[in-house]
C-alpha positions in Angstrom: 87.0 51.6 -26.7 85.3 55.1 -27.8 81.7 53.5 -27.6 82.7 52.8 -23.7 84.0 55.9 -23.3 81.1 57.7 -25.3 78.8 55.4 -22.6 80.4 56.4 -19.3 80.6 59.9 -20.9 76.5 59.4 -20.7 76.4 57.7 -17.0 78.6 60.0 -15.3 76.7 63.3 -14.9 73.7 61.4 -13.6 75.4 59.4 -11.2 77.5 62.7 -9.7 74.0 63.9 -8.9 73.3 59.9 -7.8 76.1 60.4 -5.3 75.7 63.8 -4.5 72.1 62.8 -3.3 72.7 59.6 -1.7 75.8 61.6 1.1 72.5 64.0 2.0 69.9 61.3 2.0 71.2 58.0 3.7 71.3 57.4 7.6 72.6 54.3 8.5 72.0 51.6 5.9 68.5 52.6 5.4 67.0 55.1 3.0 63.3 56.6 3.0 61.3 57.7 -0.5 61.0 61.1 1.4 65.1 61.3 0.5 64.9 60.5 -3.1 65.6 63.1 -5.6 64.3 63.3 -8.7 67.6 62.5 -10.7 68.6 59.1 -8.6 67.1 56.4 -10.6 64.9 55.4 -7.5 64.2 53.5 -4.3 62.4 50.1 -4.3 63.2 46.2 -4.7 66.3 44.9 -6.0 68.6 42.2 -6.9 71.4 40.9 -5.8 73.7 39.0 -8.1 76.7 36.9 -7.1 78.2 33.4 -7.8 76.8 30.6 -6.3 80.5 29.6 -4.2 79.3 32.9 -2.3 76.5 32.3 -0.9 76.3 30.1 1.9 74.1 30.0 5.0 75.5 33.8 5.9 74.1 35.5 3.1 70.3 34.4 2.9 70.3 35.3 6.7 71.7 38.4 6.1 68.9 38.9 3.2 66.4 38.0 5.5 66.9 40.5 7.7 67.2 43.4 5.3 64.2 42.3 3.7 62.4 42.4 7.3 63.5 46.0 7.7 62.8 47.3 4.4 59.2 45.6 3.2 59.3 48.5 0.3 63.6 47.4 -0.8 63.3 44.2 -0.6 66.5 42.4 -1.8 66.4 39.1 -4.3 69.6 37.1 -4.7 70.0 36.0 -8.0 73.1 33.1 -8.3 75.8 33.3 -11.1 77.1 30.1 -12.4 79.9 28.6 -9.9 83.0 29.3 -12.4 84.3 32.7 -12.1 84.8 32.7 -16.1 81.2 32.0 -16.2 80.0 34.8 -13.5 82.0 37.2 -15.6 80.4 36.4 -19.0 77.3 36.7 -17.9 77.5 39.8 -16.0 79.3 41.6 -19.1 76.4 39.8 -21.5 73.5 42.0 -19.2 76.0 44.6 -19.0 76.2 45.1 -22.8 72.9 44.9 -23.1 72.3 47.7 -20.6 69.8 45.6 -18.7 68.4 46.6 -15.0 68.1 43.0 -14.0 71.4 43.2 -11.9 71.1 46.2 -9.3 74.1 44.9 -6.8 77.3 42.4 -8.4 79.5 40.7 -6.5 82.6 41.3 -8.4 86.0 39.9 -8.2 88.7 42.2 -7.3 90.0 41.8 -10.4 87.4 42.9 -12.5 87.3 46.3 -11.1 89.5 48.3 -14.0 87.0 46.7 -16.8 83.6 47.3 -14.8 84.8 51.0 -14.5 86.2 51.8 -17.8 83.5 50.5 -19.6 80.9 52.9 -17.9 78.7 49.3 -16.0 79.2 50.5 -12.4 78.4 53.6 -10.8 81.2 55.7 -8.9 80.9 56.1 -5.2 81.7 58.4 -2.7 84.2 57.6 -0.5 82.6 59.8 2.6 79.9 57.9 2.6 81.7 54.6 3.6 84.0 53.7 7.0 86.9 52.7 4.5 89.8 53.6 6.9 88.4 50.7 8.9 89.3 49.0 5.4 92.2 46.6 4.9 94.3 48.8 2.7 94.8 46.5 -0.3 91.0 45.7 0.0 89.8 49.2 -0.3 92.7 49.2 -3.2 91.1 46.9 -5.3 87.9 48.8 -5.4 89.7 52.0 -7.1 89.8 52.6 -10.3 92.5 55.5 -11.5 91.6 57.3 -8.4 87.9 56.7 -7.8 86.6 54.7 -5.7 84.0 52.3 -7.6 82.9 49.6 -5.8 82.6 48.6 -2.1 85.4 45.9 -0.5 83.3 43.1 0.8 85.5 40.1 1.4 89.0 39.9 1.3 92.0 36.7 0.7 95.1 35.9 0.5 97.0 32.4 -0.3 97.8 30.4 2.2 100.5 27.0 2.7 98.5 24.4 4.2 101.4 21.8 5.9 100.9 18.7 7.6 102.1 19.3 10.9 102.0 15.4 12.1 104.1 15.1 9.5 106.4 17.5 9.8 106.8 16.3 14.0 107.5 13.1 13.2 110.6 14.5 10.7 111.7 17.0 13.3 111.3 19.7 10.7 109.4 23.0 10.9 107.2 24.1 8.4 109.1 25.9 5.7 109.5 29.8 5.0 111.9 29.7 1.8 111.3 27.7 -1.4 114.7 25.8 -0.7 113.2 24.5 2.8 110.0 23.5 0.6 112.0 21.8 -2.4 113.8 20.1 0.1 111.0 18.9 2.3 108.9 18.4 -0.5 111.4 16.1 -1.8 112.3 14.3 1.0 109.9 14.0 3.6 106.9 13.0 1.5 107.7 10.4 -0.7 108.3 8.6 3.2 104.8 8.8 3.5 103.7 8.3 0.2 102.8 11.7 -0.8 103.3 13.9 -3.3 105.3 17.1 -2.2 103.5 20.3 -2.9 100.7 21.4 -4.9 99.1 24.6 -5.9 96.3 25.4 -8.7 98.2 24.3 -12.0 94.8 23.9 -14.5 95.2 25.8 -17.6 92.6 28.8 -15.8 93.0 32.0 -14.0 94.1 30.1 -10.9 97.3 29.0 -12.8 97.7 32.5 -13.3 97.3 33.5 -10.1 99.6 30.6 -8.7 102.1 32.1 -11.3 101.7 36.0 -10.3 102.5 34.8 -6.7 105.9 33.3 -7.6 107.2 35.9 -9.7 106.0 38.4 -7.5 107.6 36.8 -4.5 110.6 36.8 -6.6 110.5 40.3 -6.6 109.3 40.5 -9.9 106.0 42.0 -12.3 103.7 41.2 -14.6 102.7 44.9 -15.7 103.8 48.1 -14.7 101.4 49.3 -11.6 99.4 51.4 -13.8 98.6 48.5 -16.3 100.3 50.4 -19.3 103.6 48.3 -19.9 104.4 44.7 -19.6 107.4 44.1 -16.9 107.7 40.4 -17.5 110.6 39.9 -19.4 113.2 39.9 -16.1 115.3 37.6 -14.2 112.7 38.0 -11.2 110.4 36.6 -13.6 112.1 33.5 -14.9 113.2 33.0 -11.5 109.6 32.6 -10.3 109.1 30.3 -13.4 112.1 28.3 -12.6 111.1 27.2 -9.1 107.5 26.1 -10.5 109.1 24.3 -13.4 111.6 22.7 -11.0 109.2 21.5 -9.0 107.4 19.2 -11.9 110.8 18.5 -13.6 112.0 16.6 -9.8 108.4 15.5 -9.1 107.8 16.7 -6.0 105.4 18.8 -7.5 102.9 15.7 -8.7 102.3 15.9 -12.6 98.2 15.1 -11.2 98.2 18.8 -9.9 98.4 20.2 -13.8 94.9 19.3 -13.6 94.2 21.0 -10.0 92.0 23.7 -9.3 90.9 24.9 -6.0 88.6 22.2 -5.2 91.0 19.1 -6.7 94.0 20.6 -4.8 92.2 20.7 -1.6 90.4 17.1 -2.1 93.8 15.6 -2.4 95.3 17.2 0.7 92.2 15.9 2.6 92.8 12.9 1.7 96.3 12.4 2.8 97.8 12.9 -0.9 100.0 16.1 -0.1 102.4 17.3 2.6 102.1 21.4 1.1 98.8 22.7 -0.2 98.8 26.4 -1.6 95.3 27.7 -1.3 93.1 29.8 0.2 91.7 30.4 3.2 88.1 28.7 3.2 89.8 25.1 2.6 90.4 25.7 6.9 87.3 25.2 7.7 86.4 22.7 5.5 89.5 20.5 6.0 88.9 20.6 9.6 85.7 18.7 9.4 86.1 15.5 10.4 84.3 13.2 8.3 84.7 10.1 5.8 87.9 10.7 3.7 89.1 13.7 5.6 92.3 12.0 6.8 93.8 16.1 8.0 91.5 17.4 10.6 93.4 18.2 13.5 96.5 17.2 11.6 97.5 20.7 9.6 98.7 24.1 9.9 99.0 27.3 8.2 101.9 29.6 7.3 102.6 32.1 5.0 103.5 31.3 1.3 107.5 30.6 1.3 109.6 32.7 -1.0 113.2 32.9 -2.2 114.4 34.2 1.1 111.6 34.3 3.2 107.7 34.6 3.2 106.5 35.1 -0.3 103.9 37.4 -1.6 100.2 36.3 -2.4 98.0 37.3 -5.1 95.3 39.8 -3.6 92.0 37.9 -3.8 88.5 38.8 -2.6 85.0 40.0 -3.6 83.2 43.6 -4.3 80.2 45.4 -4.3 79.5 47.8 -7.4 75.9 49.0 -8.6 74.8 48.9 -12.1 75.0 51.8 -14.0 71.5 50.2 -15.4 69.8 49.9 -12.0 66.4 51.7 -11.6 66.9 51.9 -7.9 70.5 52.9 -6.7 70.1 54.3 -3.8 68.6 51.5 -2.2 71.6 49.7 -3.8 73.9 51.6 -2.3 72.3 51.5 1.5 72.2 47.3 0.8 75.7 47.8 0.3 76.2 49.7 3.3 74.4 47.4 5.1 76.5 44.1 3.8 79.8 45.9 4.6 78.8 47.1 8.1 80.9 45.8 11.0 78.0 43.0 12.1 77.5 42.0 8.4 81.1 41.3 8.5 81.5 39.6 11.6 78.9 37.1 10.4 80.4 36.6 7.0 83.5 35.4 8.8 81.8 33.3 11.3 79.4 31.7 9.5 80.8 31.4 6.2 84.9 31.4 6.8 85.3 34.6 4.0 87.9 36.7 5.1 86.6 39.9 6.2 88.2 43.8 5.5 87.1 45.0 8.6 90.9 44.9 10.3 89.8 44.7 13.7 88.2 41.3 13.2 91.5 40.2 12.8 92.5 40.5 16.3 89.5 39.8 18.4 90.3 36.7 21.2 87.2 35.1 20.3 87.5 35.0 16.5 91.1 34.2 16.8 89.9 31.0 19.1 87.6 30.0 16.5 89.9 31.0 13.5 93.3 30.4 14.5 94.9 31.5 10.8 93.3 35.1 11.2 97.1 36.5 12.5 98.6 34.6 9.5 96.0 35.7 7.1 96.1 39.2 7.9 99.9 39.4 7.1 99.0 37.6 4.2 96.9 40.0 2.8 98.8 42.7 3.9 101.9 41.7 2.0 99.7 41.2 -1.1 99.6 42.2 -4.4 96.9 42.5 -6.6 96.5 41.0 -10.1 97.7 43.0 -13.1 95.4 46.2 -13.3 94.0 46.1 -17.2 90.3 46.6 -18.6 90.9 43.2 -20.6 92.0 41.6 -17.9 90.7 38.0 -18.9 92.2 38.2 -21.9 96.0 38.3 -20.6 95.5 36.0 -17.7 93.9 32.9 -20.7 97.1 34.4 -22.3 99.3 33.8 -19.7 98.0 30.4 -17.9 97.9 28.9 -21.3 101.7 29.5 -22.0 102.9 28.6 -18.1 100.8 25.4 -18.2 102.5 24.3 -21.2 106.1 25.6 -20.1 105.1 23.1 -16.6 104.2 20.1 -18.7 108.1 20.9 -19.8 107.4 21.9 -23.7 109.6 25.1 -23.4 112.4 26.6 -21.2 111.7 29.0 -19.0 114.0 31.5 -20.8 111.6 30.5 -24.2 108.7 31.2 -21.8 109.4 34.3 -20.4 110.5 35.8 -23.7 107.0 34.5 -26.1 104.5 35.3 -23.1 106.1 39.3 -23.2 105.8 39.5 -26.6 102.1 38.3 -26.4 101.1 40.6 -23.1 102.2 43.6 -24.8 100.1 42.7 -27.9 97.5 42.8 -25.9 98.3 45.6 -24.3 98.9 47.4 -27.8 95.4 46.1 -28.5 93.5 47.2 -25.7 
């Protein structure tokens, strides 16, 4: 921990200068060599790195058209592997190594709090950037104890994903507390032949997402907001616990879905094998495709995660933009970034590639709405969020905590066993880090 803080010690004075510069020298999105000063590390070409889930037909468009305004910046994407866990090991490998190759990163919100303390990505000035336009908890997850250090991009929240046909022919509405989903769970599907409800239960940092929503829905913690105390150990807590444990102990959560992740979950509810899906919000547009084995299109809704005595609370999900603290040319970094972020960019990104956006008007427009009828229900979705635990080692206590709740689901422990041994572990690590 001192060799990080001995490197940001190094970083920060010429990035202040970086910044400093950048707030006299940028109109628009577009920066000029005649702007550069001598202590920004430069204008010219530069990369783009980001994981390959990201970057559908919206973002080699939106490349392209950079690269036709700016001959002299031009931007090359360079694609992470698909797996988050993946992305972030090799970003932190060319990180370590203080390498230029990255200039731009997609980052995952929760990634923030490491990226900073460590001294890898650049501080940026918030007056340079239209962030009360911002979804609040978007612009939230780019801070890092007070400064802002990367640049919201995408935002998400969880979703329920119902069958409404189903659901008609029952005479029941979709459900808003986790009673009215036990019960319909339990119930209604097994009429069909379907399992009842279904979230991301894999032993990964969906699990531990999935797990963060129902104890926070519960009204419950993980850490304390600062990231310096564990908050686990609490009836909240092991109420959350209970209700996922229940669920697999009555099977109307299928034991199948302890091998779920995002793209298994939604594969089974396309094909017909679940009346409740938790996920997010790009599985819309692809369940809505009608095709060969999509037995849903046309045949689900959307609501609100359920909770104990109403809608529940989901996990803050989502994508930033930060700039190496490596990169040779930042200031052309930081007008890309502008440029991604602006209110066109974003419209695109939603309409072309179903990512939620943080601009907050998008959320209301008529035509988008047409065209995306879950934007109303998303954006209280992601305004009621919360984000994940805020801790530089942050991978470390989620493979802590998935691997302990997957094994407390496959019914090896109680939940009061659970609760108790995953503390004790969480503030080890928070000792440790």
């Amino acid at each position: 921990m001192r060799q990080y803080r001995r490197g940001l010690a190094r970083v920060l004075p010429v990035l202040a200068a970086a910044v400093l510069a950048a707030g006299c020298g940028i109109t628009g999105a577009t920066v000029t060599a005649t702007s550069a000063a001598p202590s920004l590390s430069g204008i010219g070409p530069i990369t783009f790195a980001t994981g390959k889930v990201d970057t559908g037909s919206y973002l080699p468009a939106l490349i392209r058209s950079w690269n036709s305004q700016h001959p002299g910046q031009r931007v090359t994407l360079i694609q992470l592997p698909d797996d988050a866990d993946d992305q972030h090991a090799q970003l932190v490998a060319n990180l370590q190594a203080r390498s230029d190759v990255y200039d731009v990163m997609s980052l995952d919100v929760v990634w923030t709090a490491e990226f900073a303390s460590n001294g890898w990505v650049i501080p940026l000035s918030p007056a340079l950037l239209p962030l009360g336009d911002f979804l609040r908890p978007a612009v939230d997850t780019a801070m890092y104890q007070g400064r802002l250090f990367a640049v919201p991009f995408t935002s998400n929240a969880a979703l329920l994903y119902y069958r409404k046909d189903i659901l008609a022919r029952a005479g029941d509405s979709p459900p808003r507390t986790w009673a009215q989903l036990a019960r319909l769970a339990r119930t209604v599907a097994p009429r069909y032949g379907m399992g009842g409800y279904a979230g991301q239960f894999l032993a990964y940092e969906g699990l531990t997402v999935n797990f963060a929503e129902a104890v926070q829905s519960a009204g419950g913690s993980i850490l304390s907001p600062d990231g310096t105390r564990v908050t686990l150990n609490s009836p909240q807590a092991r109420a959350g616990l209970a209700f996922l444990m229940t669920g697999f102990g009555q099977g109307w959560i299928p034991a199948a879905s302890l091998g779920y992740d995002e793209e298994a979950s939604r594969r089974a509810f396309e094909q017909g094998r679940l009346l409740f899906l938790r996920n997010w919000p790009y599985v819309y547009g692809l369940a809505s495709r009608r095709g060969r084995g999509n037995k849903v299109a046309g045949k689900f809704g959307v609501e609100a995660l359920p909770g104990p005595g109403g809608p529940g609370s989901s996990s803050l999900g989502g994508a930033n933009l930060a700039i190496s603290a490596y990169s040779r040319h930042q200031r052309t970094a930081l007008a890309f970034i502008r440029f991604l972020t602006s209110l066109p960019s974003e419209r695109q990104v939603l309409v072309e590639g179903s990512l939620p956006p943080v601009w907050t008007r998008l959320y209301s427009e008529p035509a988008l709405i047409r065209k995306f009828p879950y934007l109303p229900v998303l954006a209280k979705a992601i305004r009621s969020a919360k984000p994940r635990p805020e801790f530089p080692e942050y991978n470390q206590l989620s493979l802590a905590i998935s691997s302990s709740v997957h094994q407390a689901l496959m019914q090896d422990e109680s939940v009061s066993a659970t609760i108790s041994r995953l503390s004790g572990e969480l503030n080890q690590i928070i000792r440790n880090g």
